[in-house]
C-alpha positions in Angstrom: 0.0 0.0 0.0 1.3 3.4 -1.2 1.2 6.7 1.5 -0.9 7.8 -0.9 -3.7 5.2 -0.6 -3.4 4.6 3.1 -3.8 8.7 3.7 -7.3 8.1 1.2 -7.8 5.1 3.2 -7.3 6.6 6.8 -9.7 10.1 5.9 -12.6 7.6 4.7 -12.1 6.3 8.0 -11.9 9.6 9.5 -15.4 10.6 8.2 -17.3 7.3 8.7 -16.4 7.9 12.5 -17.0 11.2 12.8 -20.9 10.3 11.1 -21.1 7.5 13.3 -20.3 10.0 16.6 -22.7 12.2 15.2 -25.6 9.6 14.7 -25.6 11.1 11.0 -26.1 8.1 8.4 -24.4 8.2 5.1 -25.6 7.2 1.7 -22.4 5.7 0.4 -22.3 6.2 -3.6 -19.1 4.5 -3.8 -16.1 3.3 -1.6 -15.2 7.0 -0.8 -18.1 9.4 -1.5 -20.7 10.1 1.7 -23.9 11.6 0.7 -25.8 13.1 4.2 -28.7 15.1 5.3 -28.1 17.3 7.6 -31.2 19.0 9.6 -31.9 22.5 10.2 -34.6 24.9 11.6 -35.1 27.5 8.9 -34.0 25.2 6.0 -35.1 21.9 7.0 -32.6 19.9 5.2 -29.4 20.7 3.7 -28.0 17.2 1.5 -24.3 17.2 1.9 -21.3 15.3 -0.5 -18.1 14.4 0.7 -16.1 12.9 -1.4 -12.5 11.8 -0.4 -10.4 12.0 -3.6 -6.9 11.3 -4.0 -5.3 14.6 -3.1 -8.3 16.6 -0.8 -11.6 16.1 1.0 -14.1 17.7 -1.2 -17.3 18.6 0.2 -20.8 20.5 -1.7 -24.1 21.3 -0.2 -27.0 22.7 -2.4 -28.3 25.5 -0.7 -30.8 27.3 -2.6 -31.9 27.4 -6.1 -31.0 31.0 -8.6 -33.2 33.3 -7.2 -35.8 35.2 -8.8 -35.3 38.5 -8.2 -32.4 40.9 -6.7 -29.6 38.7 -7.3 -27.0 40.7 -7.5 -27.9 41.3 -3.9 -28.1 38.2 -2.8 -24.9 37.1 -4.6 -23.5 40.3 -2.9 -24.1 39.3 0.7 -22.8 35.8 0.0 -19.8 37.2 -1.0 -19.4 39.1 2.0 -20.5 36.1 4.6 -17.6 34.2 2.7 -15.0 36.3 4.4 -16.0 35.3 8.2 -16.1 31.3 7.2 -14.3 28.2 7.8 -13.6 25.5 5.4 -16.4 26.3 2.9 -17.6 29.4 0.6 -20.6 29.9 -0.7 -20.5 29.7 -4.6 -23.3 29.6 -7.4 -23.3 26.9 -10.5 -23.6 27.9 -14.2 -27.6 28.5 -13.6 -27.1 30.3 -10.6 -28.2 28.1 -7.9 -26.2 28.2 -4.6 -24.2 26.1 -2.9 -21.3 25.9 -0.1 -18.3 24.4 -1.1 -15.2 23.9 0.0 -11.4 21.6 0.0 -9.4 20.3 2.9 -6.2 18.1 2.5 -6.5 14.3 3.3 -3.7 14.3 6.4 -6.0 17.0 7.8 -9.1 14.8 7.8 -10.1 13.8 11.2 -12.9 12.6 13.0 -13.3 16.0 15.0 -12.4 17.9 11.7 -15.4 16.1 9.4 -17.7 17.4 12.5 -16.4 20.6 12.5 -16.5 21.0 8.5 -20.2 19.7 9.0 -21.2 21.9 11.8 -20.0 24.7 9.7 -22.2 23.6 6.7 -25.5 23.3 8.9 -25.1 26.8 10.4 -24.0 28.2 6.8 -27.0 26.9 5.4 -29.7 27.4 8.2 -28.4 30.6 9.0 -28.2 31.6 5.5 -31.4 30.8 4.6 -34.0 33.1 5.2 -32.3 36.1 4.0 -31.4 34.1 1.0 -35.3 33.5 0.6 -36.3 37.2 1.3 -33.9 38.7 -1.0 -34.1 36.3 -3.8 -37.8 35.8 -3.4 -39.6 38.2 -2.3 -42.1 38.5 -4.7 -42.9 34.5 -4.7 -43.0 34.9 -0.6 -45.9 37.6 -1.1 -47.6 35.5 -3.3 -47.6 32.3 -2.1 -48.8 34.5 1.4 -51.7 35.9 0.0 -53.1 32.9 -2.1 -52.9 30.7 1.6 -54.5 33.5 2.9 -57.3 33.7 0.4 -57.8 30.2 0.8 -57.8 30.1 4.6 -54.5 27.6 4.0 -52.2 27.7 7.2 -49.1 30.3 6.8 -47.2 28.9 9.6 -44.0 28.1 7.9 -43.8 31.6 6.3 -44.3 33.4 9.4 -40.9 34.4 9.5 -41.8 36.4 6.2 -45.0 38.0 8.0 -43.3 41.6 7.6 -43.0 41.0 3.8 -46.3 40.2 3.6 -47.5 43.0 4.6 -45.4 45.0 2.4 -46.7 46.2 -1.1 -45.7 44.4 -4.3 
């Protein structure tokens, strides 16, 4: 076995303890690639990849899809949350959907490491969210508010958008 191999070998290892400490379970895509779900409060779920390649620990979370409006806001603050961040940035794909991403070397992936990469992901993400939502989609918030309301359907998990509900269009 090559150093190479048993520092891939020893970070798989590394991350299939630190899931197992955190009670997380992993969809396994292949030998080295971890699919998770992580859970959240404000986004409910966050899927994670890690994927331990030869060289790096790579790891991609989808975040929020290109928004509809005001982007250049929106891309704007991400940019500026990326500054105060640890191991992952947030970065957009060629149709503008969001996602944190990030690289870490293999000899630095440990069990406490993967949880604190992971940690970081969930609080990126979570915390992330709603401001995501009301400057990307402000529009789509109002509307989907007032056709609930019309209908006397429950607007409980917009209620942190009450405010922009009662905004004009």
């Amino acid at each position: 076995m090559t150093l190479h191999s048993t520092t891939r070998a020893t970070a798989t290892r590394a991350v299939e303890s630190a899931l197992a400490g955190a009670g997380l379970s992993a969809e396994r895509t292949d030998e080295h690639t971890f699919v998770i779900t992580l859970e959240g409060e404000r986004k409910l779920r966050t899927t994670v990849s890690l994927v331990v390649g030869d060289h790096a620990l790579s790891i991609n979370a989808f975040v929020a899809r290109r928004p509809d409006e005001n982007s250049e806001a929106v891309y704007r603050w991400l940019l500026e949350r990326n500054r105060r961040m640890y191991a992952v940035a947030f970065c957009v794909d060629h149709l503008g959907d969001i996602y944190l991403a990030g690289r870490t070397s293999l000899e630095a992936v440990t069990p406490d490491e993967v949880d604190r990469i992971l940690g970081c992901v969930a609080e990126y993400s979570d915390g992330s969210f709603n401001t995501i939502l009301e400057l990307g989609f402000a529009t789509a918030i109002r509307r989907e508010w007032k056709w609930r309301v019309d209908r006397g359907e429950p607007t409980g998990n917009l209620e942190a958008f009450r405010h922009l509900a009662e905004q004009p269009d």
